[in-house]
mmCIF file as Biopython writes it, N, C-alpha, C and O atoms, coordinates in Angstrom:
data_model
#
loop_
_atom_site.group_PDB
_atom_site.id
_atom_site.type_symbol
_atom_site.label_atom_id
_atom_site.label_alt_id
_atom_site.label_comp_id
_atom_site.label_asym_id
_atom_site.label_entity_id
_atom_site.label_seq_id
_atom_site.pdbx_PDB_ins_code
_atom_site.Cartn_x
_atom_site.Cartn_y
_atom_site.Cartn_z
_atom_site.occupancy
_atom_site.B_iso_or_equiv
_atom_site.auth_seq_id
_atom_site.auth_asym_id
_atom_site.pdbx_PDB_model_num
ATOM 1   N N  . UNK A ? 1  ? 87.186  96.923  103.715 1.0 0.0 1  A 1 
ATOM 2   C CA . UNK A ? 1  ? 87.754  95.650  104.082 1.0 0.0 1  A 1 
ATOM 3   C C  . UNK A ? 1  ? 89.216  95.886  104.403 1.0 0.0 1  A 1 
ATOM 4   O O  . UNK A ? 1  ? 89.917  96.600  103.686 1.0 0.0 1  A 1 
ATOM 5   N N  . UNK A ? 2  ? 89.638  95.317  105.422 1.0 0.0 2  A 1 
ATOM 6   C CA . UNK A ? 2  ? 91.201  94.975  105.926 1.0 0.0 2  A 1 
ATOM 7   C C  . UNK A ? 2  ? 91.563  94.156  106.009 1.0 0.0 2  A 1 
ATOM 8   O O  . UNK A ? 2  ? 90.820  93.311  106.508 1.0 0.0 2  A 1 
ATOM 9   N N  . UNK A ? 3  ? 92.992  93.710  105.599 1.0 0.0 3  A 1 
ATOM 10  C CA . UNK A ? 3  ? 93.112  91.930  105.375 1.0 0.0 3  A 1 
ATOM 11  C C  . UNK A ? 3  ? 94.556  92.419  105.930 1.0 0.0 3  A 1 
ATOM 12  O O  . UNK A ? 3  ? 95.447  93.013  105.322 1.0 0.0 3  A 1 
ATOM 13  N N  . UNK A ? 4  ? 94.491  91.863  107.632 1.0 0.0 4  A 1 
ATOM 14  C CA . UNK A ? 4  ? 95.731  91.692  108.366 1.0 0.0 4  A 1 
ATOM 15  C C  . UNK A ? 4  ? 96.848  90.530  107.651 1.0 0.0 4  A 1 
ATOM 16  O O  . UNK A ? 4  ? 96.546  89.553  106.966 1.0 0.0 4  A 1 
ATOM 17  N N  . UNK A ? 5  ? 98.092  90.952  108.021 1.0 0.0 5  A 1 
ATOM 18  C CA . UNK A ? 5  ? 99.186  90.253  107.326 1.0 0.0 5  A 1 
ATOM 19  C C  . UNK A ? 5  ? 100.303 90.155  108.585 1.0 0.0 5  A 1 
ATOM 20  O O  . UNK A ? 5  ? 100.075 90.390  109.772 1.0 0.0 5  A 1 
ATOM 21  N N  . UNK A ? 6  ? 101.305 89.828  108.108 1.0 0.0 6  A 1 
ATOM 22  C CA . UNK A ? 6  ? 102.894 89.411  108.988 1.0 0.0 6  A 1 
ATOM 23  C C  . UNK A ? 6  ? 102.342 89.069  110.449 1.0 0.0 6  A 1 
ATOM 24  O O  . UNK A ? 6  ? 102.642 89.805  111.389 1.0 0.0 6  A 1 
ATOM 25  N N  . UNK A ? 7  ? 101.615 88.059  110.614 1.0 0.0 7  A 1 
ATOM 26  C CA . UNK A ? 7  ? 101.273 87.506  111.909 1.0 0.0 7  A 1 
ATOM 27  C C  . UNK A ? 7  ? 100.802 86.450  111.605 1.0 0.0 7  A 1 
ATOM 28  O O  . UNK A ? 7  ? 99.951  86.468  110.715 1.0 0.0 7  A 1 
ATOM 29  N N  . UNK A ? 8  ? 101.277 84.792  112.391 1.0 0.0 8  A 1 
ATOM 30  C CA . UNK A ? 8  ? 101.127 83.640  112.162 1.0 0.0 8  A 1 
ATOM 31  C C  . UNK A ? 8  ? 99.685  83.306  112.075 1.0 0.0 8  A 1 
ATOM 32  O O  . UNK A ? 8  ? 99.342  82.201  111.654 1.0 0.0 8  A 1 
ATOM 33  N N  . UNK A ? 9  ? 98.496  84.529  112.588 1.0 0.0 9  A 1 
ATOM 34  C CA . UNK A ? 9  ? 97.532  83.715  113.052 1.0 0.0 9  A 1 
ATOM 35  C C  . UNK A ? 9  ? 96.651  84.663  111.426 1.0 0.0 9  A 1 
ATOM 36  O O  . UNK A ? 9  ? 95.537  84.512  110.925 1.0 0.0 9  A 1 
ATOM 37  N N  . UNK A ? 10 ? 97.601  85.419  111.134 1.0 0.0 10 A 1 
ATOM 38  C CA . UNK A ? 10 ? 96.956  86.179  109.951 1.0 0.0 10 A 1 
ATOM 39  C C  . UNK A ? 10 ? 97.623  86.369  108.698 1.0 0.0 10 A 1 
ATOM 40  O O  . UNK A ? 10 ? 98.041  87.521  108.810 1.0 0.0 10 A 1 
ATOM 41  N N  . UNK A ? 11 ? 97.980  85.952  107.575 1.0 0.0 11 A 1 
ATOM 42  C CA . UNK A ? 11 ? 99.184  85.774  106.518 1.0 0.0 11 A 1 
ATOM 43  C C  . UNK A ? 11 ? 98.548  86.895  105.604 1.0 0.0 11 A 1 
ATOM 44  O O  . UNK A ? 11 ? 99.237  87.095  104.604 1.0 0.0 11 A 1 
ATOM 45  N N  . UNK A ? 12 ? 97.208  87.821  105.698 1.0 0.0 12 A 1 
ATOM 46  C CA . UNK A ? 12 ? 97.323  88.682  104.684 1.0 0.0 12 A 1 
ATOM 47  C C  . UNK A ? 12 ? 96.681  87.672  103.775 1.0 0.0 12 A 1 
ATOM 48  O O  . UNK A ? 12 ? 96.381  86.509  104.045 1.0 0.0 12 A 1 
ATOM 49  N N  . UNK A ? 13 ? 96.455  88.635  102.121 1.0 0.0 13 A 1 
ATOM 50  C CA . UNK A ? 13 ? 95.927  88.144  101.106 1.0 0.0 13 A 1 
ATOM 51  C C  . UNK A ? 13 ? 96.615  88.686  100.187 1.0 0.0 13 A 1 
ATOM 52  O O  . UNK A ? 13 ? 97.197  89.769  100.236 1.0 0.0 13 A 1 
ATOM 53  N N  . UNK A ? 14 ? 96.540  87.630  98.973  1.0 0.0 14 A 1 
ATOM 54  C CA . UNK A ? 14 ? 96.836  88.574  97.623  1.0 0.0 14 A 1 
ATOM 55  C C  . UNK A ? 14 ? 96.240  88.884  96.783  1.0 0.0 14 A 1 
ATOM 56  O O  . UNK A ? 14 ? 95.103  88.442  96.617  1.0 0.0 14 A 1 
ATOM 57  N N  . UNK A ? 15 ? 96.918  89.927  95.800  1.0 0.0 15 A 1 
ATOM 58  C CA . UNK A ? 15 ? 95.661  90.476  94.826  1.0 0.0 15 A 1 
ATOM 59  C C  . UNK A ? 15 ? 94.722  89.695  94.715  1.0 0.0 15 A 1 
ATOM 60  O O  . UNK A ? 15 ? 93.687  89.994  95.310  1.0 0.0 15 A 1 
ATOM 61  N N  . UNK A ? 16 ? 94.776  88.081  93.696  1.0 0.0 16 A 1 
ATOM 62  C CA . UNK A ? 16 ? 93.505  87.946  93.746  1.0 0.0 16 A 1 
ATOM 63  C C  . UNK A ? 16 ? 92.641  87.576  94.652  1.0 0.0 16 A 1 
ATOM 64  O O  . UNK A ? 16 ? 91.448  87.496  94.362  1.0 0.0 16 A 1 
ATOM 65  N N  . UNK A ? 17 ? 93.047  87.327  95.742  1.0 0.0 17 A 1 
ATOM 66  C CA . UNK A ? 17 ? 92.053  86.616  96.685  1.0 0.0 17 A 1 
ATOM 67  C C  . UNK A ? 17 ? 91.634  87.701  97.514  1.0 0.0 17 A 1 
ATOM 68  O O  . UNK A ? 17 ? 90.650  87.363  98.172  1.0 0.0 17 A 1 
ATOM 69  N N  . UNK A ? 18 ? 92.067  89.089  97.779  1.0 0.0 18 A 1 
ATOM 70  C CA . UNK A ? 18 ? 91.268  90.337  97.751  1.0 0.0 18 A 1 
ATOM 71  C C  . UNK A ? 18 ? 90.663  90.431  97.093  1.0 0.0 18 A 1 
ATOM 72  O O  . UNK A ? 18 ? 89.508  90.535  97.506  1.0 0.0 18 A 1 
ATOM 73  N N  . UNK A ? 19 ? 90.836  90.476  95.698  1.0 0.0 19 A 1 
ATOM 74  C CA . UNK A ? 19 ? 89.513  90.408  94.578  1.0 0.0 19 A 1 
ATOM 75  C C  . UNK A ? 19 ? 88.605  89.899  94.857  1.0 0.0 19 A 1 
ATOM 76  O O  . UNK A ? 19 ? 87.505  90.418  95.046  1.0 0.0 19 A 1 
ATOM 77  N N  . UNK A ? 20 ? 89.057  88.164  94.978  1.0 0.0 20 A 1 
ATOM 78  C CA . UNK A ? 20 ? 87.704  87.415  95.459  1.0 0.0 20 A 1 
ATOM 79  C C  . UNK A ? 20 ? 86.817  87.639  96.579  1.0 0.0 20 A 1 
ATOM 80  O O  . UNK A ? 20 ? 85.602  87.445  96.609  1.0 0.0 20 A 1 
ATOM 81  N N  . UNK A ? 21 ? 87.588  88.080  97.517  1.0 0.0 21 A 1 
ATOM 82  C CA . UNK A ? 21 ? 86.824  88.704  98.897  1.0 0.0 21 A 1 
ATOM 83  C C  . UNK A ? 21 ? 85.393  89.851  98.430  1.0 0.0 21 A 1 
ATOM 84  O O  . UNK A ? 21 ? 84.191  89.882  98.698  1.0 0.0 21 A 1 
ATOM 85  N N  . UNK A ? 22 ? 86.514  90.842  97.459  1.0 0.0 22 A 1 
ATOM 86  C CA . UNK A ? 22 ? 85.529  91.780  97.368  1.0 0.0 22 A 1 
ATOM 87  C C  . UNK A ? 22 ? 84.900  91.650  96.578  1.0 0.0 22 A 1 
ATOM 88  O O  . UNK A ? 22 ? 84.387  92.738  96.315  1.0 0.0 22 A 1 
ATOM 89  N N  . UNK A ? 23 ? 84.446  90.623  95.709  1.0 0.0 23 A 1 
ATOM 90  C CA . UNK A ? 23 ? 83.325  89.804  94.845  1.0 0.0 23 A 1 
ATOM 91  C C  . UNK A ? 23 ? 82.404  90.019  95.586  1.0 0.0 23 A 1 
ATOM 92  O O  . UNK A ? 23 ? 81.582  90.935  95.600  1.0 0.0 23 A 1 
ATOM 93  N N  . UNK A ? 24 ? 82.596  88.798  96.482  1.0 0.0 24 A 1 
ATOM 94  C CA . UNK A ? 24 ? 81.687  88.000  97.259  1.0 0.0 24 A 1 
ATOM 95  C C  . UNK A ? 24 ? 80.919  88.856  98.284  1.0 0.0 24 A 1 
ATOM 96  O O  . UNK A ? 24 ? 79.822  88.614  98.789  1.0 0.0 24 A 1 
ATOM 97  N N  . UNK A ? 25 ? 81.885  90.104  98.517  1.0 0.0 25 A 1 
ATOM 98  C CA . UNK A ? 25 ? 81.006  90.968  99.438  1.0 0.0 25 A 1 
ATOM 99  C C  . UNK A ? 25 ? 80.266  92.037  98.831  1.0 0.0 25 A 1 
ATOM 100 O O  . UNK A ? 25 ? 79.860  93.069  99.365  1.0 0.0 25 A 1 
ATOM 101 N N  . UNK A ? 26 ? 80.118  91.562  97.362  1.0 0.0 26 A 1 
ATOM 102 C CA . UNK A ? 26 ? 79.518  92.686  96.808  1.0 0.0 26 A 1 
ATOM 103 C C  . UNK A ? 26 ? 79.970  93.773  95.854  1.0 0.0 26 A 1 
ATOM 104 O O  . UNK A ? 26 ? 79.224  94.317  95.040  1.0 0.0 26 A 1 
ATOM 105 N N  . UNK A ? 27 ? 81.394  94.071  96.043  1.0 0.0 27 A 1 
ATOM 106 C CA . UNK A ? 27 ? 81.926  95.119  95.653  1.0 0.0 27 A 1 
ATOM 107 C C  . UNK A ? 27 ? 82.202  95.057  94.023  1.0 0.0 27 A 1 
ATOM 108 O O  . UNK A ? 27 ? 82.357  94.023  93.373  1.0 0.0 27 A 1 
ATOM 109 N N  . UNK A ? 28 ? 82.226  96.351  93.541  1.0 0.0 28 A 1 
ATOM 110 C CA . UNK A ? 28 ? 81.963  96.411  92.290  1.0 0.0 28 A 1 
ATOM 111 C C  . UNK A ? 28 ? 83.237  97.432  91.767  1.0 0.0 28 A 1 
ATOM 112 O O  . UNK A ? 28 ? 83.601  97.507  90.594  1.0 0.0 28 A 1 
ATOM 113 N N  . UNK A ? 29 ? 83.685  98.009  92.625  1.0 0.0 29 A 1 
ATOM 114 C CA . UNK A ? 29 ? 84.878  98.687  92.511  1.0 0.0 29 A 1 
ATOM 115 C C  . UNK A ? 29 ? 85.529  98.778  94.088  1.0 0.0 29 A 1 
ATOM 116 O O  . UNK A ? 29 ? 84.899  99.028  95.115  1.0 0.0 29 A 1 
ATOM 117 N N  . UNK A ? 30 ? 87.119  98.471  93.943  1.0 0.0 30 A 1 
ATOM 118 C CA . UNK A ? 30 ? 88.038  98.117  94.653  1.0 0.0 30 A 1 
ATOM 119 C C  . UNK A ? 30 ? 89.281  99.462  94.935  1.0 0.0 30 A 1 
ATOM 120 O O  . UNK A ? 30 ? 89.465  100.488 94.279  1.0 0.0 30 A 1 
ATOM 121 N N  . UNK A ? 31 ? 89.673  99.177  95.622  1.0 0.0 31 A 1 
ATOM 122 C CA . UNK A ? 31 ? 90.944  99.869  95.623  1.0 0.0 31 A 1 
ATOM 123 C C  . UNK A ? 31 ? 91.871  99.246  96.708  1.0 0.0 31 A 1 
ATOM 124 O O  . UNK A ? 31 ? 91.703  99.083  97.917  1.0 0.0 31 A 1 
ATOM 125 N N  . UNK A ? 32 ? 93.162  98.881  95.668  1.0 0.0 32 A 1 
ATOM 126 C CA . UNK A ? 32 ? 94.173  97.860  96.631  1.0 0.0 32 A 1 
ATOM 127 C C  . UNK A ? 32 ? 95.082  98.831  97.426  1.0 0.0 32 A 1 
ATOM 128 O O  . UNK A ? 32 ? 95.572  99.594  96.593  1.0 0.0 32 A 1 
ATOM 129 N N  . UNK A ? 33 ? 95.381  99.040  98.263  1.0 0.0 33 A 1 
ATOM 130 C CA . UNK A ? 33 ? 96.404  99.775  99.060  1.0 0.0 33 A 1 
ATOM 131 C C  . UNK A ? 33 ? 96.774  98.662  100.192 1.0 0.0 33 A 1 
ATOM 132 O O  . UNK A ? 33 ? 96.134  97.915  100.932 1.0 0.0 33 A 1 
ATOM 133 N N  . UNK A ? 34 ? 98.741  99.069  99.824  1.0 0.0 34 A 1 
ATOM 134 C CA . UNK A ? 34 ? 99.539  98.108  100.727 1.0 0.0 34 A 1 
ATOM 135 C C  . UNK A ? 34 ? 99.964  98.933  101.911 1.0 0.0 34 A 1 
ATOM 136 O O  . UNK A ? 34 ? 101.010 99.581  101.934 1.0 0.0 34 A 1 
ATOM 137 N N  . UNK A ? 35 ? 98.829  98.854  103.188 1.0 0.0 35 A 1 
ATOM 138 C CA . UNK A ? 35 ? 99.684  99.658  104.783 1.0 0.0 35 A 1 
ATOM 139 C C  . UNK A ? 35 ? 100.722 98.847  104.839 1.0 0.0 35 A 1 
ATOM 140 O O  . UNK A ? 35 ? 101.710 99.462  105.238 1.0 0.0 35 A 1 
ATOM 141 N N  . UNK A ? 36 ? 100.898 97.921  104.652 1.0 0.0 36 A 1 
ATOM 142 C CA . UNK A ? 36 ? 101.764 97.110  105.750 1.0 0.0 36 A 1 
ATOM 143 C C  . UNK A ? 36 ? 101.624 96.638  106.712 1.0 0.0 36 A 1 
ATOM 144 O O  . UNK A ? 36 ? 100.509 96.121  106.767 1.0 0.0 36 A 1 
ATOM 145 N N  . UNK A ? 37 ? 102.430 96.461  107.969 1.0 0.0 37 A 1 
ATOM 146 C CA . UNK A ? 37 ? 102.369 96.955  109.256 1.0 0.0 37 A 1 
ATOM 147 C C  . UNK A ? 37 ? 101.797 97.396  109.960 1.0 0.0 37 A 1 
ATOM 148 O O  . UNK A ? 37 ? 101.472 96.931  111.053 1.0 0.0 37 A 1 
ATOM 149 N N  . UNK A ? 38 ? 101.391 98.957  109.252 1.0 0.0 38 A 1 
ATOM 150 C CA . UNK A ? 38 ? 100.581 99.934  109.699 1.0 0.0 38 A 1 
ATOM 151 C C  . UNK A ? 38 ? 99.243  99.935  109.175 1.0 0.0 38 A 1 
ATOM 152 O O  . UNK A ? 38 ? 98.743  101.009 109.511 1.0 0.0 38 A 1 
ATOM 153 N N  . UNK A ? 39 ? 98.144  99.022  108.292 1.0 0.0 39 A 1 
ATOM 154 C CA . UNK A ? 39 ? 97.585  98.840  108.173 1.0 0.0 39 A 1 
ATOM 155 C C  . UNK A ? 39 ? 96.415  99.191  109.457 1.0 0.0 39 A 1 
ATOM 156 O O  . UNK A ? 39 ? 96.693  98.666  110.535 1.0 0.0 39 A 1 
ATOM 157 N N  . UNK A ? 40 ? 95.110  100.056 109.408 1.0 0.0 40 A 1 
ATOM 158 C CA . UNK A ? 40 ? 94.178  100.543 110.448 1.0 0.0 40 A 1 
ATOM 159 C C  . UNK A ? 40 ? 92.842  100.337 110.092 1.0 0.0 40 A 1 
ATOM 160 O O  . UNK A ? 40 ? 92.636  101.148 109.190 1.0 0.0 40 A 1 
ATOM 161 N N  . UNK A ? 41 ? 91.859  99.724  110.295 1.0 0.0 41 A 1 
ATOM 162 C CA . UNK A ? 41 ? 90.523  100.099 110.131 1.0 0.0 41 A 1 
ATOM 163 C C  . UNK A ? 41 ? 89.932  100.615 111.567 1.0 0.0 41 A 1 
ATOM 164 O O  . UNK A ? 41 ? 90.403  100.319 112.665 1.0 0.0 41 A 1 
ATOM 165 N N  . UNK A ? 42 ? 88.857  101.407 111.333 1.0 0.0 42 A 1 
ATOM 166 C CA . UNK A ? 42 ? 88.309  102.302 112.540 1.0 0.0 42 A 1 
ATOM 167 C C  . UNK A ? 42 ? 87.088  102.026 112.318 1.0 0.0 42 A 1 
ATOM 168 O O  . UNK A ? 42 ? 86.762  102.216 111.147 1.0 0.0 42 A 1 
ATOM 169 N N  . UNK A ? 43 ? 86.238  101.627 113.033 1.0 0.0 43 A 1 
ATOM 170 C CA . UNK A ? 43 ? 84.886  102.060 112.919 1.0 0.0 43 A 1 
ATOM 171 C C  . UNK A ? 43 ? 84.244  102.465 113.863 1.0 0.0 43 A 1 
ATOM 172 O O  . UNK A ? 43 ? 84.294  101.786 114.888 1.0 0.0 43 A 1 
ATOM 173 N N  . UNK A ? 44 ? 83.288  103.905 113.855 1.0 0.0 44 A 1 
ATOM 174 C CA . UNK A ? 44 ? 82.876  104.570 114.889 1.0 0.0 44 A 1 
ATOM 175 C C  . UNK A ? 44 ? 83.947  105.227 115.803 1.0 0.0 44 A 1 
ATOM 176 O O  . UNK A ? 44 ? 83.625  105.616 116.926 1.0 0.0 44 A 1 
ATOM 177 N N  . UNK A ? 45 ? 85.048  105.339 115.400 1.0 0.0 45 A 1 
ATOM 178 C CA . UNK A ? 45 ? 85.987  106.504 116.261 1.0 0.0 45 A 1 
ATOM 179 C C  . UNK A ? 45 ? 86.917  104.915 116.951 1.0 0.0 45 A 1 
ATOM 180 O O  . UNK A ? 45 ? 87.726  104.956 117.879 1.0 0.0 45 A 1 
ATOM 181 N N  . UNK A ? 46 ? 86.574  103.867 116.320 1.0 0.0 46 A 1 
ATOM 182 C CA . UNK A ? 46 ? 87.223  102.913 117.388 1.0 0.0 46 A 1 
ATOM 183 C C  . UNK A ? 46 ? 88.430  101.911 116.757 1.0 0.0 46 A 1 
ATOM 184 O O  . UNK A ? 46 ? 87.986  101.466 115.698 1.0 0.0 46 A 1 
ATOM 185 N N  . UNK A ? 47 ? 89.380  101.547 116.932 1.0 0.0 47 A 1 
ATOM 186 C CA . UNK A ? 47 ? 90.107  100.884 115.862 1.0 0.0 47 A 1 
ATOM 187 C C  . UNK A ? 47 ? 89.624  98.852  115.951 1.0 0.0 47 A 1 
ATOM 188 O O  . UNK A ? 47 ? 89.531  98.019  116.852 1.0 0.0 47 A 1 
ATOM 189 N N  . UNK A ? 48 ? 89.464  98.862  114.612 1.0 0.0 48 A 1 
ATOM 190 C CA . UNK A ? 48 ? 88.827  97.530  115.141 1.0 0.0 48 A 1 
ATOM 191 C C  . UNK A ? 48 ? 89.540  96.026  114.441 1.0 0.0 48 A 1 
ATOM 192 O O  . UNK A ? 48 ? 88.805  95.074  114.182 1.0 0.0 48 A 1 
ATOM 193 N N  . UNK A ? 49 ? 90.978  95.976  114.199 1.0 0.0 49 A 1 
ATOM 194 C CA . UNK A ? 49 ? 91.994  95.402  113.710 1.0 0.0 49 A 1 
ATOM 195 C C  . UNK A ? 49 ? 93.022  95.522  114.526 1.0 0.0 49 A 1 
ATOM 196 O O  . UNK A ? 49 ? 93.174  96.255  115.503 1.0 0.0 49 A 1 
ATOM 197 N N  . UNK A ? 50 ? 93.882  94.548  113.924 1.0 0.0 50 A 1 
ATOM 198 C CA . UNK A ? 50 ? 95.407  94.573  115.213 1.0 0.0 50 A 1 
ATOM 199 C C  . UNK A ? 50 ? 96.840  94.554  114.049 1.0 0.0 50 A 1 
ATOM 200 O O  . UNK A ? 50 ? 97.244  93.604  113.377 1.0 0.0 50 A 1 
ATOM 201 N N  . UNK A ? 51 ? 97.249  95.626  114.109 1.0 0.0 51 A 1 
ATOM 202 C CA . UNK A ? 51 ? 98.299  95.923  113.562 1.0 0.0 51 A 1 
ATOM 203 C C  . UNK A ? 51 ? 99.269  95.108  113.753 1.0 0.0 51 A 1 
ATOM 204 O O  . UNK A ? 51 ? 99.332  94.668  114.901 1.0 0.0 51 A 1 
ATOM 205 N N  . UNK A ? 52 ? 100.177 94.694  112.910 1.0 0.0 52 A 1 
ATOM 206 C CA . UNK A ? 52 ? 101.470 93.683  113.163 1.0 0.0 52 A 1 
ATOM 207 C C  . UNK A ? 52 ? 102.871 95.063  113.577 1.0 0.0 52 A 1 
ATOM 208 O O  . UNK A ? 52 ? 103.956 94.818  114.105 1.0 0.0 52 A 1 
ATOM 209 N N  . UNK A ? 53 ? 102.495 96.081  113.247 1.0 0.0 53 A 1 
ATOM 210 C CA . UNK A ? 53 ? 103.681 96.936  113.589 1.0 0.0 53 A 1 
ATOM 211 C C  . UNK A ? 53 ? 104.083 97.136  115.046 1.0 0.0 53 A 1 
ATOM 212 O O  . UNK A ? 53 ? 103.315 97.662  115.851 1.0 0.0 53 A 1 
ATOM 213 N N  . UNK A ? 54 ? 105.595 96.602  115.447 1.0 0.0 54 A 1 
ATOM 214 C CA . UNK A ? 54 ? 106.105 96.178  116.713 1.0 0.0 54 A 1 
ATOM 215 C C  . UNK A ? 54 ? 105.910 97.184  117.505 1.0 0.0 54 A 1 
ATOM 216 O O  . UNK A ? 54 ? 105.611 97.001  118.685 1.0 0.0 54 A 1 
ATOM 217 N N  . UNK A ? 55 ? 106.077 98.645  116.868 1.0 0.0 55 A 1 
ATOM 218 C CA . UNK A ? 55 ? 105.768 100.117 117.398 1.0 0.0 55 A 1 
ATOM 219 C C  . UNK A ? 55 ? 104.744 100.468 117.993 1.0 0.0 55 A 1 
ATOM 220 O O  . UNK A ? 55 ? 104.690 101.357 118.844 1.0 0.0 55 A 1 
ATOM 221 N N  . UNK A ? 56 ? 103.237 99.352  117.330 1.0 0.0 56 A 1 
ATOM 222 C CA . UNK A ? 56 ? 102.452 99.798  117.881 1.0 0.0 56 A 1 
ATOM 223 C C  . UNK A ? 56 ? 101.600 100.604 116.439 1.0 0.0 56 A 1 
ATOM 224 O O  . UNK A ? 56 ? 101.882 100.573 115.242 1.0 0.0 56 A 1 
ATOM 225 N N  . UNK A ? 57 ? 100.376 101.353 117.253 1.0 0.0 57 A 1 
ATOM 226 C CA . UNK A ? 57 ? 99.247  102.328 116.379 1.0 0.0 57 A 1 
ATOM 227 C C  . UNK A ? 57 ? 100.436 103.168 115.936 1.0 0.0 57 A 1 
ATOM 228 O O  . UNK A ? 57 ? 101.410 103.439 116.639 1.0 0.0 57 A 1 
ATOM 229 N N  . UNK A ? 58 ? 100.204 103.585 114.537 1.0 0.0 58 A 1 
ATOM 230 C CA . UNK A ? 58 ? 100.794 104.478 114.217 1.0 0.0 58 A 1 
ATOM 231 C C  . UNK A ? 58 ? 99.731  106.148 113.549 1.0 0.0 58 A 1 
ATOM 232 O O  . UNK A ? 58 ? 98.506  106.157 113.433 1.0 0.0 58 A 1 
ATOM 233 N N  . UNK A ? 59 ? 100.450 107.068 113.302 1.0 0.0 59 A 1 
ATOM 234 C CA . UNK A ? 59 ? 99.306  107.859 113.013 1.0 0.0 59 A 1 
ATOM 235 C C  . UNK A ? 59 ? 98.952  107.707 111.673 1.0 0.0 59 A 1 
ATOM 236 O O  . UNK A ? 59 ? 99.670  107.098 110.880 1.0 0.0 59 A 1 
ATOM 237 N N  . UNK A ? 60 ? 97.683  108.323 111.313 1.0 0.0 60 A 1 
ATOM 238 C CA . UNK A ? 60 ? 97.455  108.130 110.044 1.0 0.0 60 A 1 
ATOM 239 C C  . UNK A ? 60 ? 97.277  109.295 109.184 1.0 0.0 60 A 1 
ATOM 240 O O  . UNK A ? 60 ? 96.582  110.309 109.235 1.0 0.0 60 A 1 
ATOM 241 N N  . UNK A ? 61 ? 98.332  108.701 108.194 1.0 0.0 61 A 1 
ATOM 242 C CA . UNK A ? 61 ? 98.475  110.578 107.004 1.0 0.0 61 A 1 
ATOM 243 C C  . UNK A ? 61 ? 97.419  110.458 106.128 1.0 0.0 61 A 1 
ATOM 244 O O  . UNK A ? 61 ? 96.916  111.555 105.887 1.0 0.0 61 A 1 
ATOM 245 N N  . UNK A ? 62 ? 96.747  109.268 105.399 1.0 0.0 62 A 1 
ATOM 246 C CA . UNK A ? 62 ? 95.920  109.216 104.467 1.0 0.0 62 A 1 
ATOM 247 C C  . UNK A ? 62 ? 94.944  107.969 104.828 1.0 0.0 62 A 1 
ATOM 248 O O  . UNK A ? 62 ? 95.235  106.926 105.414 1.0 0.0 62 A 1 
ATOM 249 N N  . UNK A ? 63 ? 93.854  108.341 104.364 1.0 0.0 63 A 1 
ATOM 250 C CA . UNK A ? 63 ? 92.537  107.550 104.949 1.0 0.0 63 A 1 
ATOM 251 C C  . UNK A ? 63 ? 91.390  107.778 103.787 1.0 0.0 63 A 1 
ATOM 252 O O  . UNK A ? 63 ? 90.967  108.885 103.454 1.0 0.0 63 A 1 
ATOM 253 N N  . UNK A ? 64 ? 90.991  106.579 103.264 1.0 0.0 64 A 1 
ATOM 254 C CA . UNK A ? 64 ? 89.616  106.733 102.591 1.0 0.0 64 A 1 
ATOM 255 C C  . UNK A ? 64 ? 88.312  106.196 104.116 1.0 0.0 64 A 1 
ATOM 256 O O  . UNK A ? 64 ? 88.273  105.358 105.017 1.0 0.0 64 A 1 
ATOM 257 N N  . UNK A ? 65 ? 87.300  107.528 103.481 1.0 0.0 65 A 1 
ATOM 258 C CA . UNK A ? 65 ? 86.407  106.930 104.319 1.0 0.0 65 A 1 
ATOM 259 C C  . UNK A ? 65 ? 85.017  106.446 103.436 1.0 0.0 65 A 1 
ATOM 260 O O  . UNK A ? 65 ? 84.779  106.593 102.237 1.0 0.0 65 A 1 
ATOM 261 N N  . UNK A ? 66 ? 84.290  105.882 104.396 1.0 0.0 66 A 1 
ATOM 262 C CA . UNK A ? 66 ? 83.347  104.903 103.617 1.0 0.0 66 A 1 
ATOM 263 C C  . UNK A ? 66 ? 82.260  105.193 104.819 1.0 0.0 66 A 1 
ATOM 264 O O  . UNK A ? 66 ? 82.193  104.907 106.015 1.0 0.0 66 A 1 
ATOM 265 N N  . UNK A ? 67 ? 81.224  106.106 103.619 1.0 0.0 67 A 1 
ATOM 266 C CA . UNK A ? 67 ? 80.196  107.116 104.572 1.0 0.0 67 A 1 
ATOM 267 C C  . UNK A ? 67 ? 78.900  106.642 103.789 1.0 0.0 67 A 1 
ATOM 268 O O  . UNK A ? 67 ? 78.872  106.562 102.561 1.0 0.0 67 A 1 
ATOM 269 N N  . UNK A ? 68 ? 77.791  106.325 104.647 1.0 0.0 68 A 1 
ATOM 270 C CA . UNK A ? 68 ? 76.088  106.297 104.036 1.0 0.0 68 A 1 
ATOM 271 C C  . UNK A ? 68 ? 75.956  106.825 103.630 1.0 0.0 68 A 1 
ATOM 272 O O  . UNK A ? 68 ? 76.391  107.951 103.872 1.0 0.0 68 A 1 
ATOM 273 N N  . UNK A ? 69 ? 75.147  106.510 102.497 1.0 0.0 69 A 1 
ATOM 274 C CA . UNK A ? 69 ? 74.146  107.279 101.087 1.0 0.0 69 A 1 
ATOM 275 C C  . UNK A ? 69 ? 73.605  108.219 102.345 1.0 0.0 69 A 1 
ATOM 276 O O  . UNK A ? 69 ? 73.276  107.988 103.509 1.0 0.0 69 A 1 
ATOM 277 N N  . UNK A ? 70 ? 73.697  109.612 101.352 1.0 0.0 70 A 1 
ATOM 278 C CA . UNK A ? 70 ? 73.008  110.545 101.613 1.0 0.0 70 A 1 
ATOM 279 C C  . UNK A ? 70 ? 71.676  110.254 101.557 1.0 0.0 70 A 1 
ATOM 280 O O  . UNK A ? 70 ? 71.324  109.432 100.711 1.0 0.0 70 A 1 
ATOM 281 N N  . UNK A ? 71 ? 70.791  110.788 102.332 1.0 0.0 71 A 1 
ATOM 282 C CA . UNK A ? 71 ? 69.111  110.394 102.339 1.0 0.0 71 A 1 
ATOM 283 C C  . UNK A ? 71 ? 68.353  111.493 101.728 1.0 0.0 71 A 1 
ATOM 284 O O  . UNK A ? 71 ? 67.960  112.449 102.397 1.0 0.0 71 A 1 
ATOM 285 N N  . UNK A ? 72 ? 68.099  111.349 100.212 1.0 0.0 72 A 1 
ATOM 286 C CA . UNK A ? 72 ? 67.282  112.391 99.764  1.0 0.0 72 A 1 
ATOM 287 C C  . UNK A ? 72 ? 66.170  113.149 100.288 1.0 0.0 72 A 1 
ATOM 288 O O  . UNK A ? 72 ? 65.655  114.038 99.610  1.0 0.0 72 A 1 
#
């Protein structure tokens, strides 16, 4: 989950209402990280969010990824 911020049409969330998000979608363990600005989600090689950073895409030094159960 990505929760865009510093843009009128997007104010971001806070802790708890990330929490609540990731209730409701299921999640059972979380992890809060503040991009900022630079905030990115990708899916399939494609970026699929809109960054508030005036610069533009920036690169990315650290990334969790979120990969399908292995198929026994």
């Amino acid at each position: 989950m990505t929760a865009e911020g510093r843009q009128t049409a997007s104010l971001g969330l806070s802790i708890k209402e990330a929490a609540d998000v990731a209730t409701s979608l299921g999640m059972v363990e979380a992890i809060n990280l503040d991009g900022g600005g630079s905030t990115t989600m990708a899916v399939g090689g494609q970026v699929v969010n809109n960054s508030s950073d005036a610069s533009g895409e920036r690169p990315v030094d650290d990334a969790i990824l979120v990969l399908p159960r292995r198929k026994d």
